[in-house]
C-alpha positions as semicolon CSV with decimal commas, in nm:
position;residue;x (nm);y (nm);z (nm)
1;X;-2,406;-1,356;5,076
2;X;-2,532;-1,367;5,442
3;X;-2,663;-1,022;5,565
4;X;-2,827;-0,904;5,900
5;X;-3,149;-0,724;5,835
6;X;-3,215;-0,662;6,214
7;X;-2,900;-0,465;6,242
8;X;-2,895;-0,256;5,916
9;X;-3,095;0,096;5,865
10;X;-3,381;0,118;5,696
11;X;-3,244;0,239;5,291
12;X;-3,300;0,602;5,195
13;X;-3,409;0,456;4,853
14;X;-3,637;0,235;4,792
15;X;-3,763;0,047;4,548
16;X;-3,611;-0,278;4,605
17;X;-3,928;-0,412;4,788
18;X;-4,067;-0,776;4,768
19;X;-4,429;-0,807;4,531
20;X;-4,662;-0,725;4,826
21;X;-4,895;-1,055;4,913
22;X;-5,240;-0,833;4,768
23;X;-5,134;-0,886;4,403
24;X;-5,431;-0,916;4,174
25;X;-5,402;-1,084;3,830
26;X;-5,500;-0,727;3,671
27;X;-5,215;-0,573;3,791
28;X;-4,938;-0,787;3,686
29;X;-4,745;-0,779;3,338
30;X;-4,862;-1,066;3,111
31;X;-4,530;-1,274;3,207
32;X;-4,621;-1,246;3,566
33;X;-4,841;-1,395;3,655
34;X;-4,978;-1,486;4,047
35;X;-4,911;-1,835;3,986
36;X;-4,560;-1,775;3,845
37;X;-4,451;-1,497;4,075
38;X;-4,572;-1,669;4,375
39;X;-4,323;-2,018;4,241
40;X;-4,037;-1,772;4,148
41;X;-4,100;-1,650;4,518
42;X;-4,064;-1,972;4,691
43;X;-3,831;-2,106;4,455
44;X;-3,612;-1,784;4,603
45;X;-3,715;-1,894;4,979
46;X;-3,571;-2,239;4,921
47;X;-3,234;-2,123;4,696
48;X;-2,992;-1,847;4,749
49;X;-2,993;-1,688;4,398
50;X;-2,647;-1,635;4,223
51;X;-2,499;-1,315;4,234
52;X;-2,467;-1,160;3,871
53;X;-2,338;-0,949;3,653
54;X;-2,603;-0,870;3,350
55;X;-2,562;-0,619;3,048
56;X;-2,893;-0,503;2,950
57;X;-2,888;-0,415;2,559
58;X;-3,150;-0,223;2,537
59;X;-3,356;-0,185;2,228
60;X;-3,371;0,192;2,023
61;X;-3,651;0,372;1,990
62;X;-3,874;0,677;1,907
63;X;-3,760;0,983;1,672
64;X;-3,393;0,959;1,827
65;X;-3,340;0,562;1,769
66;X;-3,466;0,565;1,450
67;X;-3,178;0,822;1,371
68;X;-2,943;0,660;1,586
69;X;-3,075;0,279;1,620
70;X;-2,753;0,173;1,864
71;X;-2,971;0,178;2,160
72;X;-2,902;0,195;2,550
73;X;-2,648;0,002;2,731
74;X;-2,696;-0,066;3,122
75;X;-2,596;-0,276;3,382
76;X;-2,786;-0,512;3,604
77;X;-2,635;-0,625;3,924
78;X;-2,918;-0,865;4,105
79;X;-2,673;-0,837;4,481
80;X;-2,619;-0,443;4,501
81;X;-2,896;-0,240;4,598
82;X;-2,882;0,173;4,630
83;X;-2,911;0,385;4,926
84;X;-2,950;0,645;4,708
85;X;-2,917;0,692;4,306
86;X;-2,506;0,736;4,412
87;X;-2,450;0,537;4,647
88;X;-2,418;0,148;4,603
89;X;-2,440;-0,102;4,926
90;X;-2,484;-0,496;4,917
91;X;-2,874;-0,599;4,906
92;X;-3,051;-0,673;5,200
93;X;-3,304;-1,020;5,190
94;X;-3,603;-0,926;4,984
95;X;-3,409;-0,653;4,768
96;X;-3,388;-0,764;4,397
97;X;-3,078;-0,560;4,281
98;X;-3,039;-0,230;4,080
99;X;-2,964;-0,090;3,765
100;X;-2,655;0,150;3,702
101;X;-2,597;0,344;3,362
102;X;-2,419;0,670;3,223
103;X;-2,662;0,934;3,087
104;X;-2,668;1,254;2,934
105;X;-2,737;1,569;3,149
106;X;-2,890;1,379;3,428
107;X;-2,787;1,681;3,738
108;X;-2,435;1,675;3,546
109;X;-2,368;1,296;3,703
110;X;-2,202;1,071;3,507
111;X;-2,334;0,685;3,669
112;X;-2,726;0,691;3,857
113;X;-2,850;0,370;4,011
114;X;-3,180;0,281;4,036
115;X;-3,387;0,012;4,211
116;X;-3,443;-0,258;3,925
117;X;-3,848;-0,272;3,937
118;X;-3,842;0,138;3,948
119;X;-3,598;0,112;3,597
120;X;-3,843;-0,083;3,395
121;X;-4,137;-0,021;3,542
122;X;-4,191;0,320;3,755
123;X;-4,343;0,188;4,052
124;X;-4,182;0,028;4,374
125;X;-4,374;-0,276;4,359
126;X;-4,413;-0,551;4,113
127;X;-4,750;-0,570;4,252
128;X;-4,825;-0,237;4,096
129;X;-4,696;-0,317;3,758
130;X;-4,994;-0,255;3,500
131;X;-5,055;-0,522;3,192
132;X;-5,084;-0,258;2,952
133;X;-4,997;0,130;2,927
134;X;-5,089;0,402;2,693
135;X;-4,833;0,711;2,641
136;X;-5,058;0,926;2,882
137;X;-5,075;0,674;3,105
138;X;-4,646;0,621;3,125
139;X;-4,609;0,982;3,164
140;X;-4,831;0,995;3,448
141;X;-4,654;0,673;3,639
142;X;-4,291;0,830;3,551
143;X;-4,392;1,161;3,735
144;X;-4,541;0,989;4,037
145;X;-4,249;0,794;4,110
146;X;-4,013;1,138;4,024
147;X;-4,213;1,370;4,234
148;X;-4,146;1,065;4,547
149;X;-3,783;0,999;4,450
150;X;-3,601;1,151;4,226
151;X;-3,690;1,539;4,304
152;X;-3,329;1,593;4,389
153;X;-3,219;1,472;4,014
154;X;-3,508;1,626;3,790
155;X;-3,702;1,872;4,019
156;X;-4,006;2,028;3,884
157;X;-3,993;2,329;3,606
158;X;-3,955;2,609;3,785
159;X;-4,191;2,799;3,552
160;X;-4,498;2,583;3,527
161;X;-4,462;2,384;3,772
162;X;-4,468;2,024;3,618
163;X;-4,239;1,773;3,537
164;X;-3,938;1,899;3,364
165;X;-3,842;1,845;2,974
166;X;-3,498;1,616;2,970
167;X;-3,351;1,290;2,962
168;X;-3,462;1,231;3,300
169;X;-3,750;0,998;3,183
170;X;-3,441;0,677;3,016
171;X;-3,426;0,657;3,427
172;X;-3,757;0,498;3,501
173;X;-3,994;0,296;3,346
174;X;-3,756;0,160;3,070
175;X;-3,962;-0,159;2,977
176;X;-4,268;0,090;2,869
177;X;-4,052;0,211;2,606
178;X;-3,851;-0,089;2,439
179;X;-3,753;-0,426;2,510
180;X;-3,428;-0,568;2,692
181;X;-3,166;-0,811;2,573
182;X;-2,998;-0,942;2,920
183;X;-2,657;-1,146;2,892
184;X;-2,516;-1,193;3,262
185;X;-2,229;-1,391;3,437
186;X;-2,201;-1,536;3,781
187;X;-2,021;-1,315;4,030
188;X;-1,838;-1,359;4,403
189;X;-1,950;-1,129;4,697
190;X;-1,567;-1,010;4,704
191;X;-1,628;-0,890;4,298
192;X;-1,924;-0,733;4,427
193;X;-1,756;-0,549;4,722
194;X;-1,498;-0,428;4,528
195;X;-1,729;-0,328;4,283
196;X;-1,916;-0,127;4,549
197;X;-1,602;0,052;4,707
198;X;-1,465;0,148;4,361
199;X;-1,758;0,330;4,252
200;X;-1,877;0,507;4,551
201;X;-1,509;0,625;4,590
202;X;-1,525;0,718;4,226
203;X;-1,588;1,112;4,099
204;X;-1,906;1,104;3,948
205;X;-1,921;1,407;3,760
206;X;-2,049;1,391;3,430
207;X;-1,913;1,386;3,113
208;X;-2,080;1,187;2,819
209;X;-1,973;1,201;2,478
210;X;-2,205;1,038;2,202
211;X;-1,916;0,903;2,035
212;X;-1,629;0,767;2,307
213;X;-1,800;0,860;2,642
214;X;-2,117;0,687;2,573
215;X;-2,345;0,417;2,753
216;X;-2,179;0,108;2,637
217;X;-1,834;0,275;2,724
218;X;-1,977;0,311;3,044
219;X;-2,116;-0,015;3,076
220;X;-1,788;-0,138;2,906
221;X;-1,643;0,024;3,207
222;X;-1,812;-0,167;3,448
223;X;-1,816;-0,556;3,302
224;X;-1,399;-0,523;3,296
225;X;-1,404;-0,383;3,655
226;X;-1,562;-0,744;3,717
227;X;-1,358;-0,964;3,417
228;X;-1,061;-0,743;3,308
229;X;-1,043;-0,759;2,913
230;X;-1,364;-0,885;2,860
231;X;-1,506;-0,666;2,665
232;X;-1,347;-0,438;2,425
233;X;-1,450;-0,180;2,144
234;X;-1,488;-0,274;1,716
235;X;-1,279;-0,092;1,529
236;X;-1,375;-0,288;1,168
237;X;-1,753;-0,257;1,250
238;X;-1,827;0,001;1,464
239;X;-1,473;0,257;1,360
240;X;-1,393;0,233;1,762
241;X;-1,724;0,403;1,839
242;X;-1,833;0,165;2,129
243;X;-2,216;0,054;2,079
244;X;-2,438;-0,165;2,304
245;X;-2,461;-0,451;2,053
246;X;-2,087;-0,458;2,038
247;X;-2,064;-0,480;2,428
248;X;-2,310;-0,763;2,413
249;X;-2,113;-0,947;2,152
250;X;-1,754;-0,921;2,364
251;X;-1,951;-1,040;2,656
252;X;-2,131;-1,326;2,531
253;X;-1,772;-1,452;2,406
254;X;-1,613;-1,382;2,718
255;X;-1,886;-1,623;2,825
256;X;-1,853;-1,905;2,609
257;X;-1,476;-1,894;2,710
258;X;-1,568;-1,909;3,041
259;X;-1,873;-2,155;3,078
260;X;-1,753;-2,181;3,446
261;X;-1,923;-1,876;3,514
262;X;-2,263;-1,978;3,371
263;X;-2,310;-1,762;3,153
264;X;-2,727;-1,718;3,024
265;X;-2,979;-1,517;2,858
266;X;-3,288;-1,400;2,928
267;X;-3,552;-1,084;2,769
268;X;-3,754;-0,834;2,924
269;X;-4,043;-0,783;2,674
270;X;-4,139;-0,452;2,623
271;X;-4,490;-0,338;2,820
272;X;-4,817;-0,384;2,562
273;X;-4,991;-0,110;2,505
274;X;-5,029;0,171;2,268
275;X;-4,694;0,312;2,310
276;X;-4,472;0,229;1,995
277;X;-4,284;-0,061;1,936
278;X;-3,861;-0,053;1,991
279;X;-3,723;-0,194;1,743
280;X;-3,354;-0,424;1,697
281;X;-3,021;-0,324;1,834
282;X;-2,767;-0,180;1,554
283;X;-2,411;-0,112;1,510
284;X;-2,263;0,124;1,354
285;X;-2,177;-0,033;0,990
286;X;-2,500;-0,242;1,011
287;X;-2,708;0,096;1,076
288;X;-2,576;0,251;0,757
289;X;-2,646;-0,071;0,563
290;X;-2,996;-0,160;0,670
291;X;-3,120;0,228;0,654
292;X;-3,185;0,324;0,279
293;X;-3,126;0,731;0,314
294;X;-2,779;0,637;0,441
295;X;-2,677;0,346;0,217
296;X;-2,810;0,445;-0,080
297;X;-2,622;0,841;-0,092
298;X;-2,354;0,644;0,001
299;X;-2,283;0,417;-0,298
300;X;-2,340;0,650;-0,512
301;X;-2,101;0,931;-0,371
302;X;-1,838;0,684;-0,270
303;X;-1,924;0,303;-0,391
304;X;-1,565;0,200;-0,242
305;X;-1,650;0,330;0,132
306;X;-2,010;0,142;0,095
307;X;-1,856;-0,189;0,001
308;X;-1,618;-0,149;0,303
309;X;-1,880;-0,087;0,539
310;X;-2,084;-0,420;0,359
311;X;-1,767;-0,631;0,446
312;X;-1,712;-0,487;0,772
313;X;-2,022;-0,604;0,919
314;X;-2,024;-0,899;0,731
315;X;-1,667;-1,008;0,902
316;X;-1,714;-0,844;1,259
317;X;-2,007;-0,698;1,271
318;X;-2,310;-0,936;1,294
319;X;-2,464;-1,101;1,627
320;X;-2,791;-1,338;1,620
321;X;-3,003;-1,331;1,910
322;X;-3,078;-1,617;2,096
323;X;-3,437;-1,791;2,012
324;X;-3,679;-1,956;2,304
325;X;-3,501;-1,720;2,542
326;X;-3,663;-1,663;2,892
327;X;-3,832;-1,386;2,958
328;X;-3,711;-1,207;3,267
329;X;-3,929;-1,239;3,609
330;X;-3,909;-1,017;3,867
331;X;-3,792;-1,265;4,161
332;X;-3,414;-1,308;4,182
333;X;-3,428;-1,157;4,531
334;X;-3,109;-1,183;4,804
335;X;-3,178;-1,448;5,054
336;X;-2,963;-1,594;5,346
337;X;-2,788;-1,890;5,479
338;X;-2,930;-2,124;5,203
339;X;-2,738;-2,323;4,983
340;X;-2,672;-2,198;4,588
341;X;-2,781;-2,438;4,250
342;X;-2,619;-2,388;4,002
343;X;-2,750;-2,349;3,738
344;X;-3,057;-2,175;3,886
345;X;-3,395;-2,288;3,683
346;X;-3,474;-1,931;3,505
347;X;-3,137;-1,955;3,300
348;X;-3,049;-1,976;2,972
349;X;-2,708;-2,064;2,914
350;X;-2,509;-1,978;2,673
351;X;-2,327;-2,247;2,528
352;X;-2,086;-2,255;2,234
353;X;-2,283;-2,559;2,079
354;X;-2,619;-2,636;2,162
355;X;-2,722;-3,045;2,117
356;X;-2,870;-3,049;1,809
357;X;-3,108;-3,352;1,992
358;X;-3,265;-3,156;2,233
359;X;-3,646;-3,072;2,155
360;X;-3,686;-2,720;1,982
361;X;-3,848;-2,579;2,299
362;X;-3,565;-2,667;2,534
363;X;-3,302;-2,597;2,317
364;X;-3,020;-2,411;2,495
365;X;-2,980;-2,169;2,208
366;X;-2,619;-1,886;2,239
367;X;-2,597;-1,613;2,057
368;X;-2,311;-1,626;1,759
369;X;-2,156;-1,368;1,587
């Protein structure tokens, strides 16, 4: 993708900034190291970076996921950057891509893009990422970056003054919260053009529905806008509701049908910290299984419907994660007029059968159903 810096505008929105060259080893997440961000850096100098296509399963959590431990669905596009949380453009150089979802009540949108190191982290540079976070401490960084950029979407409460109550908070600093299963594809800069003049020609005017108007429809939405049929609701396992982990499963078999599109893997661990642990992606027959004040009612009111659900998920329902998967650095930035690898170093693929040779650390391990 070859782009002119020197004759573009300056974005509205940032937050797609390169690390700034003061980074101190305090300030970086565990994974990121100087050392490694500065080779991920140069590795990005020397290599034009794929464009791609990733769903981010995102793992439940809190008093809501534990009642409803489905998760978050979201897309990751690594060559589309935001002019503002509505309005999609190609990335300039140094831009590392942004993050596009459906959410609930959000100023009564139904899609808002954000800058990718804003989404999981709050802040607009990775140099400003901290290594660990208390609760206090993520409410604070959330309202910073809201009062700077996202006034227009959750302004303050017009009765005390502070940051308002809301759902505003799933838009920023994601990675405090839970951790993120990635599965991604390769894309063209035509996909990702007519990806661009789709949505911001689209109505965005919200109107989410828990059960079949949800995230991972809208994220659903977006992966067959790029590969038409590729990923498609459950009806044994889920009843039709669509759920993250379901999206995830289409996609990584889209992939393995399609290993021309290197398909891959990769995790972005949750921040450490005090904040509480996510915990695993569910569907929707697996949820009532592994939780006992579901299951357990159940089989004794209607031991038929329980045994159902049991062979649902046993048949369609199941997905193993990928082990030795690479956890997701901050770097995949658009350059120019260089060459493209493929496959780029950082990537897992995802490969139908793994060689049962290679050593257990450099396994190439897919996930299976």
């Amino acid at each position: 993708m070859t782009t002119e810096p020197s004759t573009v505008k300056t974005p509205v929105f940032t937050g797609n900034s390169a690390p700034s060259t003061n980074s101190t080893g305090n300030r970086i997440q565990p994974s990121m190291r100087p050392t490694k961000i500065l080779a991920a850096l140069l590795l990005c100098l020397a290599i034009a970076a794929h464009a791609s296509v990733a769903l981010l399963m995102e793992e439940p959590y809190g008093a809501f996921g534990a009642m409803n431990p489905t998760g978050h669905a979201a897309i990751y596009l690594n060559h589309i950057c935001a002019d503002s949380p509505t309005q999609l453009r190609p990335c300039h150089d140094g831009e590392f891509g942004v993050v596009i979802s459906r959410y609930h009540k959000v100023d009564h949108l139904d899609w808002i893009a954000i800058p990718i190191v804003p989404y999981l982290y709050a802040v607009d540079n990775t140099a400003d990422i901290p290594t660990s976070v208390t609760k206090e401490q993520v409410a604070e960084i959330r309202d910073a970056y809201r009062k700077q950029h996202l006034e227009d979407l959750a302004p303050d409460d017009p009765k005390t003054g502070a940051a308002p109550k809301g759902e505003w908070t799933q838009l920023v600093g994601s990675a405090y919260d839970r951790s993120i299963h990635g599965f991604q594809i390769d894309t063209t800069p035509e996909q990702d053009a007519r990806f661009i003049a789709i949505f911001n020609d689209r109505k965005n005017v919200g109107h989410f529905n828990l059960l079949f108007n949800n995230c991972a429809d809208f994220s659903k939405l977006v992966l067959n806008t790029y590969e038409p049929h590729a990923v498609h609701r459950n009806f044994i396992a889920d009843v039709g509701i669509t759920t993250p982990k379901q999206d995830a499963r289409s996609w990584v078999g889209y992939g393995k049908k399609h290993p021309e599109l290197n398909p891959s893997a990769f995790i972005i661990l949750q921040v450490p910290g005090t904040v509480s642990r996510s915990h695993p992606d569910d569907g929707v027959a697996e949820s009532l299984i592994k939780s006992k004040k579901y299951v357990l009612p159940l089989t004794i009111l209607a031991p038929e419907v329980t045994g159902g659900v049991v062979v649902a998920y046993l048949v369609d329902g199941r997905m193993k994660l990928p082990k030795g998967t690479p956890v997701f650095n901050i770097g995949d930035e658009e350059t120019s007029d260089t060459p493209t690898p493929s496959p780029t170093p950082d990537r897992h693929p995802l490969t139908p059968d793994p060689p049962t040779t290679t050593p257990e650390s450099s396994k190439a391990v897919a996930p299976s159903e």
